[in-house]
Gaussian input, Z-matrix of N, CA and C with variables (Angstrom, degrees):
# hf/3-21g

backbone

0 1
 N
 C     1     B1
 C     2     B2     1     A1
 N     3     B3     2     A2     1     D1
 C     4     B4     3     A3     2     D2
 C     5     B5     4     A4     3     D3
 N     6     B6     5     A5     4     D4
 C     7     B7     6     A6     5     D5
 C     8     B8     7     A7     6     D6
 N     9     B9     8     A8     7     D7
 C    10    B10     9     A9     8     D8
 C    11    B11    10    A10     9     D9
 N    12    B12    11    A11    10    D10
 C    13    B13    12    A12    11    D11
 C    14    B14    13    A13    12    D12
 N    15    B15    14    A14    13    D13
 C    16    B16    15    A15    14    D14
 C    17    B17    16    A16    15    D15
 N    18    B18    17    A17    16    D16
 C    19    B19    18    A18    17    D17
 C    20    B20    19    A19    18    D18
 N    21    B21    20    A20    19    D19
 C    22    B22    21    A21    20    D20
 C    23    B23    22    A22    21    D21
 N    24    B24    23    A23    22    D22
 C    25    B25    24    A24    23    D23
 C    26    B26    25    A25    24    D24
 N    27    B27    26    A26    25    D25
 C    28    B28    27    A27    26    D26
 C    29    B29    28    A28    27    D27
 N    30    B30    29    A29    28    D28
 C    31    B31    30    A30    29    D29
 C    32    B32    31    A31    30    D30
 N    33    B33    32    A32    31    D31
 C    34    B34    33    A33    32    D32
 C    35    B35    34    A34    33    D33
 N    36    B36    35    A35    34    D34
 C    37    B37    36    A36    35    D35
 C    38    B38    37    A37    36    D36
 N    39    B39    38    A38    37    D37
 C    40    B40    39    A39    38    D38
 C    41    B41    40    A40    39    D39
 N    42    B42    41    A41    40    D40
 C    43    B43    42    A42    41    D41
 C    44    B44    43    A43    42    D42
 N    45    B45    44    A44    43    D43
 C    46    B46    45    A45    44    D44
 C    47    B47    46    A46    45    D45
 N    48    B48    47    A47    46    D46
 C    49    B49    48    A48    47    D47
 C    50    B50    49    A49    48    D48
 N    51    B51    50    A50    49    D49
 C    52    B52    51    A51    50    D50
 C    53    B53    52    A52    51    D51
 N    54    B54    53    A53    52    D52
 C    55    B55    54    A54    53    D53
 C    56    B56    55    A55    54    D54
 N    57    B57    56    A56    55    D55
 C    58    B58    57    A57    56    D56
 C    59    B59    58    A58    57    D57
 N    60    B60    59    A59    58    D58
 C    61    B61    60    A60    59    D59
 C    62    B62    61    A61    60    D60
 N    63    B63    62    A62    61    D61
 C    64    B64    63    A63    62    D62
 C    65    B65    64    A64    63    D63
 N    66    B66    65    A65    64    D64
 C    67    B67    66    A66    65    D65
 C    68    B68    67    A67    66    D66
 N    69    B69    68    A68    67    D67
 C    70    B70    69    A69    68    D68
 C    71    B71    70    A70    69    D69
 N    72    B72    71    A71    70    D70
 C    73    B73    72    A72    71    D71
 C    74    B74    73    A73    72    D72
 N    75    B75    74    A74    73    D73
 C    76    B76    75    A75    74    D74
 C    77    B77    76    A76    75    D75
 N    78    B78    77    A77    76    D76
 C    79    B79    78    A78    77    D77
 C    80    B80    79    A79    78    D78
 N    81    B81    80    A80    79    D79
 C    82    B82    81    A81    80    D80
 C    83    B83    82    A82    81    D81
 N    84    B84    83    A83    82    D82
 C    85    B85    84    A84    83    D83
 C    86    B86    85    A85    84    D84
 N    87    B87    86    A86    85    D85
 C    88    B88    87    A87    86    D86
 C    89    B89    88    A88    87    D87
 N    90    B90    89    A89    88    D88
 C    91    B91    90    A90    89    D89
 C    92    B92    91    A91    90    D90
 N    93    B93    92    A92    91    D91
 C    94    B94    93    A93    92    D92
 C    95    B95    94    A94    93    D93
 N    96    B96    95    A95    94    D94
 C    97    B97    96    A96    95    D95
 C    98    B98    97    A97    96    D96
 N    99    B99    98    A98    97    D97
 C   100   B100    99    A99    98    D98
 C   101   B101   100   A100    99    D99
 N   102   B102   101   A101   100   D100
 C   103   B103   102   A102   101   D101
 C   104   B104   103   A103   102   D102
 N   105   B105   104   A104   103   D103
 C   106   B106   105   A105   104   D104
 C   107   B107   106   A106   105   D105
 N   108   B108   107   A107   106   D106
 C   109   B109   108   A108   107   D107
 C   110   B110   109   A109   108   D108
 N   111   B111   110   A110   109   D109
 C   112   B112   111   A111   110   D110
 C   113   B113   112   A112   111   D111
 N   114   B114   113   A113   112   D112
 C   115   B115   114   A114   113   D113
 C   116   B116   115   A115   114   D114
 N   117   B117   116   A116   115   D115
 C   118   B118   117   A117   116   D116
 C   119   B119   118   A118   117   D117
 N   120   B120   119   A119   118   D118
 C   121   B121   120   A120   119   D119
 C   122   B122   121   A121   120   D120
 N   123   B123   122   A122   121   D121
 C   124   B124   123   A123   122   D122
 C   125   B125   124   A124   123   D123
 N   126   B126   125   A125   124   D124
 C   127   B127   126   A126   125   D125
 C   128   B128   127   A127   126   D126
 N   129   B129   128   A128   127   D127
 C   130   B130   129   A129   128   D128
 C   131   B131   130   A130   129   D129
 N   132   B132   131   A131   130   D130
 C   133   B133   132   A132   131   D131
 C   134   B134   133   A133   132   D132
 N   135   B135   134   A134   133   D133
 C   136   B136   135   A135   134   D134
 C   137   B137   136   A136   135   D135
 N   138   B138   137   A137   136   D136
 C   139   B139   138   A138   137   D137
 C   140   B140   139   A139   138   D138
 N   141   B141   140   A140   139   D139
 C   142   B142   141   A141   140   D140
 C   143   B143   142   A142   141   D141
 N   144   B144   143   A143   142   D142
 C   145   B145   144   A144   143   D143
 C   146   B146   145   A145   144   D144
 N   147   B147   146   A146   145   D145
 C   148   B148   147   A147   146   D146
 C   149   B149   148   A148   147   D147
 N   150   B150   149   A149   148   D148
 C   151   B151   150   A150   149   D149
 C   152   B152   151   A151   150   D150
 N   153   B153   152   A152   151   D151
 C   154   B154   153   A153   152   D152
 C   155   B155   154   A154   153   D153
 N   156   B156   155   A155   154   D154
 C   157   B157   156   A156   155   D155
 C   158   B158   157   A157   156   D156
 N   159   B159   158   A158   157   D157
 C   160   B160   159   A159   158   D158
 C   161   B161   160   A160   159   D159
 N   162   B162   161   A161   160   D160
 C   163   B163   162   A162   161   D161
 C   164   B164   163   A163   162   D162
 N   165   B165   164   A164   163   D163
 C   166   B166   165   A165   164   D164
 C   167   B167   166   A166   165   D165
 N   168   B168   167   A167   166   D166
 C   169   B169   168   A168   167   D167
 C   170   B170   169   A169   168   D168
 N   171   B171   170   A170   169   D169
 C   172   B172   171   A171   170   D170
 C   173   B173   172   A172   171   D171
 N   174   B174   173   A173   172   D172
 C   175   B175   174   A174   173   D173
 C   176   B176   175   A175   174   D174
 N   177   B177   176   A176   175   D175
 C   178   B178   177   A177   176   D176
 C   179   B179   178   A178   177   D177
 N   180   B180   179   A179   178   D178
 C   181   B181   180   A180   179   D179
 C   182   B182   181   A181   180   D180
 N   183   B183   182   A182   181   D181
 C   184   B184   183   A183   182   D182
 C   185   B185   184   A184   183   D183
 N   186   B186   185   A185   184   D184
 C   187   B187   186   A186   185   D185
 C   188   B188   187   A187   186   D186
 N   189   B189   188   A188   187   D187
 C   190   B190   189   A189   188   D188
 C   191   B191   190   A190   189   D189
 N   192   B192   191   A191   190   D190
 C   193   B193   192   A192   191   D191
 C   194   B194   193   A193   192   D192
 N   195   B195   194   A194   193   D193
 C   196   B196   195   A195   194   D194
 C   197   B197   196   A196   195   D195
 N   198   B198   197   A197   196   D196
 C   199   B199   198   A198   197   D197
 C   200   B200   199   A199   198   D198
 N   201   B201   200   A200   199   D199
 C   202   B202   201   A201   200   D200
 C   203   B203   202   A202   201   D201
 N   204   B204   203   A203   202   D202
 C   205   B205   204   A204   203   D203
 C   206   B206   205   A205   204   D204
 N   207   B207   206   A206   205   D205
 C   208   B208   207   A207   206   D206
 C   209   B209   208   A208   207   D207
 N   210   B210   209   A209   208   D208
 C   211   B211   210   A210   209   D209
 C   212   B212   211   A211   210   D210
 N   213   B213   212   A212   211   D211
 C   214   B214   213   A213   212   D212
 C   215   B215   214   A214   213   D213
 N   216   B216   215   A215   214   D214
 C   217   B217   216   A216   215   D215
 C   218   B218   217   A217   216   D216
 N   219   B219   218   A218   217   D217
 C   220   B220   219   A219   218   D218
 C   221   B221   220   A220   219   D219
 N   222   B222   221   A221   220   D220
 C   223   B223   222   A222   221   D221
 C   224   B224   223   A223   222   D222
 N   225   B225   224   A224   223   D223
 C   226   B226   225   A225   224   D224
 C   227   B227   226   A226   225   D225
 N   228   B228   227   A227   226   D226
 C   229   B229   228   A228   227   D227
 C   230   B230   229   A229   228   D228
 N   231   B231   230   A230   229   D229
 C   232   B232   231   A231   230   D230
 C   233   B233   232   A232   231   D231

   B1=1.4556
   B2=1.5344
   B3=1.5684
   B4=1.5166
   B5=1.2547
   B6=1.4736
   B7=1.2934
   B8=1.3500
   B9=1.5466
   B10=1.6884
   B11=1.4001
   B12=1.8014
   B13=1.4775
   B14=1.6443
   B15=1.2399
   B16=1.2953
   B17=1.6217
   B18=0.4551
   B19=2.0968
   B20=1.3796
   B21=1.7888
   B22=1.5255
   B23=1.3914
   B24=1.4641
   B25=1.9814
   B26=1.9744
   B27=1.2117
   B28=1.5142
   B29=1.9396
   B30=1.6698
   B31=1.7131
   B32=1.3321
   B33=1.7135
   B34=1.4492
   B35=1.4948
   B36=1.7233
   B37=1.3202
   B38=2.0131
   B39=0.9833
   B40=1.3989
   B41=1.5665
   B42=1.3395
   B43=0.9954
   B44=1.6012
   B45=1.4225
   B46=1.4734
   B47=1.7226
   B48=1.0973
   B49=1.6901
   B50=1.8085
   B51=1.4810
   B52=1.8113
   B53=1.9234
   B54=0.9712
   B55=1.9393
   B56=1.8123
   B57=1.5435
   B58=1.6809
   B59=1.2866
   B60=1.8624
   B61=1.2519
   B62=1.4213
   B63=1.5187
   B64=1.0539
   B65=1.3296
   B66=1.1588
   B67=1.9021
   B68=1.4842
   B69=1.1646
   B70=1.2352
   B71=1.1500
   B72=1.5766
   B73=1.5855
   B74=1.6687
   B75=1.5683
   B76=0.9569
   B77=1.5310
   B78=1.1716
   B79=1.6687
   B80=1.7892
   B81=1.3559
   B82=1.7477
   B83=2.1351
   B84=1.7975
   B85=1.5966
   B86=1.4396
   B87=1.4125
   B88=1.2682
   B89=1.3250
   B90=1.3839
   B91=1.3162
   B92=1.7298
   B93=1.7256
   B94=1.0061
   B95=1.9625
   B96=1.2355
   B97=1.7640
   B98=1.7848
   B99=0.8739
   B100=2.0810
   B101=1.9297
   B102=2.0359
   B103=1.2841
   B104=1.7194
   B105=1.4019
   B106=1.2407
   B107=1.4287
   B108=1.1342
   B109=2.0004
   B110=2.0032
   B111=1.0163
   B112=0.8572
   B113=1.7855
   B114=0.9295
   B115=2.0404
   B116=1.1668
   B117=1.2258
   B118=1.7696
   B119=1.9768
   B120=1.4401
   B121=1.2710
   B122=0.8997
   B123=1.4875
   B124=1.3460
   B125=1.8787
   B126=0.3577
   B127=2.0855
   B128=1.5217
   B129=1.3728
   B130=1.7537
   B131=1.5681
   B132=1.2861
   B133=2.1578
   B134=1.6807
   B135=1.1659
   B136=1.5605
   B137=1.7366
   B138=1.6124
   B139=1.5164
   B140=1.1154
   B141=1.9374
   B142=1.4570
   B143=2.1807
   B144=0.7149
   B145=1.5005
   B146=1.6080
   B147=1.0795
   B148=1.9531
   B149=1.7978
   B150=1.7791
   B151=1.8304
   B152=1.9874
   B153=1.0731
   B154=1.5253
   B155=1.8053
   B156=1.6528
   B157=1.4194
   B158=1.3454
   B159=1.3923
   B160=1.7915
   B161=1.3054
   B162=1.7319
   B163=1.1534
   B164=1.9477
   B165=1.3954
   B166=1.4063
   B167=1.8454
   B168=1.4999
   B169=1.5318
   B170=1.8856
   B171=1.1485
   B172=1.5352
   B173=1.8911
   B174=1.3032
   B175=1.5009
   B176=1.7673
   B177=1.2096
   B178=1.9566
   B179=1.9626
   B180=0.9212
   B181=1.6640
   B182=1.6679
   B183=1.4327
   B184=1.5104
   B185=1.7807
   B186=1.0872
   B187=1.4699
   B188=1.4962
   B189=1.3252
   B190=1.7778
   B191=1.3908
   B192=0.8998
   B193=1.5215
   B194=1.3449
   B195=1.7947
   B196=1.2397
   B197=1.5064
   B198=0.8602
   B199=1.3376
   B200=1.6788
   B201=1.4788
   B202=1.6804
   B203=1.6101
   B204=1.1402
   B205=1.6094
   B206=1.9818
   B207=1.3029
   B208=1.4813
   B209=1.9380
   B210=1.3069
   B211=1.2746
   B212=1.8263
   B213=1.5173
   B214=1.2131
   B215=1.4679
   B216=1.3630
   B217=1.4270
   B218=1.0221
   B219=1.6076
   B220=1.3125
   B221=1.6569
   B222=0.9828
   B223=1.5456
   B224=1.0673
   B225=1.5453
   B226=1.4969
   B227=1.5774
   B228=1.4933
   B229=1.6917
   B230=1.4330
   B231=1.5558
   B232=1.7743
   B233=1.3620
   A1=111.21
   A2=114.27
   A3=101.09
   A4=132.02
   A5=109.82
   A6=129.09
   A7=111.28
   A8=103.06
   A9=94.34
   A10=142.34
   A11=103.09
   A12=122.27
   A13=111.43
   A14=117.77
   A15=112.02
   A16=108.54
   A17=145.60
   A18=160.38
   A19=85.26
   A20=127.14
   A21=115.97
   A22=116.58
   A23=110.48
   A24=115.35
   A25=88.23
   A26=119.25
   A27=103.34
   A28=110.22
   A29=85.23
   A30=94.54
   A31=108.56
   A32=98.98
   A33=96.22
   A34=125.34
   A35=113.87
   A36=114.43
   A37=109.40
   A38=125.09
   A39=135.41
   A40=88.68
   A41=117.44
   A42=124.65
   A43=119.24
   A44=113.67
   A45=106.26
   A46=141.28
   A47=101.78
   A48=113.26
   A49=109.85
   A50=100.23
   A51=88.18
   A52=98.82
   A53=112.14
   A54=115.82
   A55=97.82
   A56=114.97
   A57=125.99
   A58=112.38
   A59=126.99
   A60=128.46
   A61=100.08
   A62=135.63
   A63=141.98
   A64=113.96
   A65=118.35
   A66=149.06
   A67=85.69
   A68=149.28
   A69=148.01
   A70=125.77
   A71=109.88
   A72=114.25
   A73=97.72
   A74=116.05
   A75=114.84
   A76=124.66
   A77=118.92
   A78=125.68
   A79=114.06
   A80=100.59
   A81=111.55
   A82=107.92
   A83=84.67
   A84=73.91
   A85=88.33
   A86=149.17
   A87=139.16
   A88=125.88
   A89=131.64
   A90=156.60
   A91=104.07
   A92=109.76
   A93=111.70
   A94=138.03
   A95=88.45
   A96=101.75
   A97=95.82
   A98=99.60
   A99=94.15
   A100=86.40
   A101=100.43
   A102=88.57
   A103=114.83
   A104=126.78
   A105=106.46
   A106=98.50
   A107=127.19
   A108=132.99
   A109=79.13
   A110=146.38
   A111=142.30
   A112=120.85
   A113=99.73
   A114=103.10
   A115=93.79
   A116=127.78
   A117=114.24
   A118=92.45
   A119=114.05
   A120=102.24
   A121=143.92
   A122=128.34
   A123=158.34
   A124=95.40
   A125=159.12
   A126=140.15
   A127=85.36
   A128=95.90
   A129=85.36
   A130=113.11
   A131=91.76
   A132=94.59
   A133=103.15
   A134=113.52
   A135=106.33
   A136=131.91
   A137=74.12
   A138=91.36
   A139=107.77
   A140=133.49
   A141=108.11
   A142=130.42
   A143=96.60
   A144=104.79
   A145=112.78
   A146=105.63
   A147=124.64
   A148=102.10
   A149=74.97
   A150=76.00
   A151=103.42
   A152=135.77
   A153=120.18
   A154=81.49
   A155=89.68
   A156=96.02
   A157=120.48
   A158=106.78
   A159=98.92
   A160=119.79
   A161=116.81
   A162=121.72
   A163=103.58
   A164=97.44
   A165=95.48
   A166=126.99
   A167=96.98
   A168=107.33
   A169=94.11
   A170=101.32
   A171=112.71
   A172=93.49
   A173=107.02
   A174=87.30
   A175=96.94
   A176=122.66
   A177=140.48
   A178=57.86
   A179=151.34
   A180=152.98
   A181=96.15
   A182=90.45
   A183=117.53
   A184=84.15
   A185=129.33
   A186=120.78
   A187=135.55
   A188=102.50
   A189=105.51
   A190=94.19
   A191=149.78
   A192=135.71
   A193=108.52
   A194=98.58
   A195=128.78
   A196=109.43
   A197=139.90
   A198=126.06
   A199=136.19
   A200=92.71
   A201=115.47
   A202=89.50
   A203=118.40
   A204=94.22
   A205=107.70
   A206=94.32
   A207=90.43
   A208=110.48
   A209=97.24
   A210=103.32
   A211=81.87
   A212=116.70
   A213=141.77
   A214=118.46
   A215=103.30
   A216=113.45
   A217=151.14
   A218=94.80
   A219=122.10
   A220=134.61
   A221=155.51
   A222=163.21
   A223=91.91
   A224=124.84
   A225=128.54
   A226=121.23
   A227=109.07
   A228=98.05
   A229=125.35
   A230=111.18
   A231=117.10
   A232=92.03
   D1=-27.51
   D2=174.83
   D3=-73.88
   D4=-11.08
   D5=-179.92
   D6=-82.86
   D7=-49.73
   D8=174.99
   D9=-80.96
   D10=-13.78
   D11=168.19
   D12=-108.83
   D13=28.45
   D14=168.96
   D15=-167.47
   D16=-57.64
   D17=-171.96
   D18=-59.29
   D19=-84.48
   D20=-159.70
   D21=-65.80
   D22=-45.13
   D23=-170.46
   D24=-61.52
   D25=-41.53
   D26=-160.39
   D27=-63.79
   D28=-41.72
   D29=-177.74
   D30=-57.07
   D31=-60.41
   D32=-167.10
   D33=-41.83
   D34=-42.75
   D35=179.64
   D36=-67.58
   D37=-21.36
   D38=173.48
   D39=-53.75
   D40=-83.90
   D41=-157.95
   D42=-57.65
   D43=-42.12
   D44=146.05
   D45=-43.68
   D46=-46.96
   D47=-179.50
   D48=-71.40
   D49=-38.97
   D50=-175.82
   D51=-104.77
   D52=-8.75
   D53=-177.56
   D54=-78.05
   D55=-94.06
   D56=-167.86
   D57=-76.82
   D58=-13.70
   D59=-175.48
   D60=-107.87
   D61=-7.09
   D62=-164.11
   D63=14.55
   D64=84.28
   D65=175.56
   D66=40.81
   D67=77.11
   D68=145.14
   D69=-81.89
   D70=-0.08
   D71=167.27
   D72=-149.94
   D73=75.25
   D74=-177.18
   D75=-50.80
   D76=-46.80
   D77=173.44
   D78=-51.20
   D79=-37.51
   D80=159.24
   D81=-47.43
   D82=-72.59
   D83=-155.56
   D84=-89.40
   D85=63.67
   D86=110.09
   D87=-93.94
   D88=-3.11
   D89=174.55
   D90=-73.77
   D91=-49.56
   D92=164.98
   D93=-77.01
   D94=-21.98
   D95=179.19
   D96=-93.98
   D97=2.75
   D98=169.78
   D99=-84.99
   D100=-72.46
   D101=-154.12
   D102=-62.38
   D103=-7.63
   D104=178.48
   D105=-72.37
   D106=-49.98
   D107=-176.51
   D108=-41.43
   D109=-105.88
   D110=-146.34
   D111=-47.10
   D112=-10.27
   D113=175.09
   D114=-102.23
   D115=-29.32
   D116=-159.46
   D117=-77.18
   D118=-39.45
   D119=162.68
   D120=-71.79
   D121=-10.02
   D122=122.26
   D123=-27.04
   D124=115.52
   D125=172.18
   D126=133.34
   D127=-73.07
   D128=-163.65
   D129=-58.41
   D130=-68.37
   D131=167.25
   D132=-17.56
   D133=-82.25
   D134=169.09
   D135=4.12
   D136=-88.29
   D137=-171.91
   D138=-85.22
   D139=12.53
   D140=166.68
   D141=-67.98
   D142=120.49
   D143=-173.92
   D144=100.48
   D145=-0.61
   D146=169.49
   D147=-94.80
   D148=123.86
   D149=159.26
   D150=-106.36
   D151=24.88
   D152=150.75
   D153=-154.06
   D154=-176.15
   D155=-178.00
   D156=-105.15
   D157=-7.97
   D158=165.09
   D159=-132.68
   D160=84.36
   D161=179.40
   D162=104.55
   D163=-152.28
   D164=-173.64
   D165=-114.22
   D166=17.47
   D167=-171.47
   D168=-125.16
   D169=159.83
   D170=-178.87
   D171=-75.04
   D172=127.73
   D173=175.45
   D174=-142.40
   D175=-163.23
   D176=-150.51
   D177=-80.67
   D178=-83.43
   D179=-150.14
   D180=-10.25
   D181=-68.63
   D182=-150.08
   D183=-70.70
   D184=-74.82
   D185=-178.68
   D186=-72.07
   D187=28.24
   D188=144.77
   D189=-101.96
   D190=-6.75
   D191=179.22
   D192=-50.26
   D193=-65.29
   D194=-153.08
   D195=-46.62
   D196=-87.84
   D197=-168.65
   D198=-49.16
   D199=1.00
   D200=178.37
   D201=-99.49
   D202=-53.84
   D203=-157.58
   D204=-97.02
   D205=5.26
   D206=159.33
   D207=-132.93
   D208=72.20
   D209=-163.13
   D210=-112.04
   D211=132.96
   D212=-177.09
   D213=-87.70
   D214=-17.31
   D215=152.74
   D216=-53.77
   D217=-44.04
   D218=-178.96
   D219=-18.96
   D220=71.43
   D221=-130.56
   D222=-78.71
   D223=132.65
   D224=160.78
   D225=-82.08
   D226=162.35
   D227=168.15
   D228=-21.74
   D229=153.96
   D230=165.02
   D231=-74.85

């Protein structure tokens, strides 16, 4: 559930606002690149001393992550 109500809707709109809208509403997509900066530390806190994130086997948990948090897209700060 954290992945699907917070990690993708947050990225995805990141990635919309500074990617096809190219920061055209900067206060938008900096509103959004705070809260992803703030879940992704949310994530790490998590998984510090965890090797996956739900429990002790790699599971569907651990791979909806994956393509959000190693997404090559990813837009850096304005």
């Amino acid at each position: 559930m954290f992945q699907m109500a917070s990690i993708g809707p947050m990225m995805g709109q990141l990635i919309v606002f500074r990617g096809p809208w190219q920061n055209k509403a900067p206060e938008v997509s900096n509103r959004y690149f705070k809260e992803v900066s703030r879940l992704f530390k949310v994530l790490n806190t998590h998984l510090e001393g965890r090797e996956y994130f739900a429990g002790s086997e790699y599971t569907i948990a651990d791979i909806a992550f994956l393509p959000w948090i190693r997404c090559p897209a990813l837009p850096v700060p304005p």
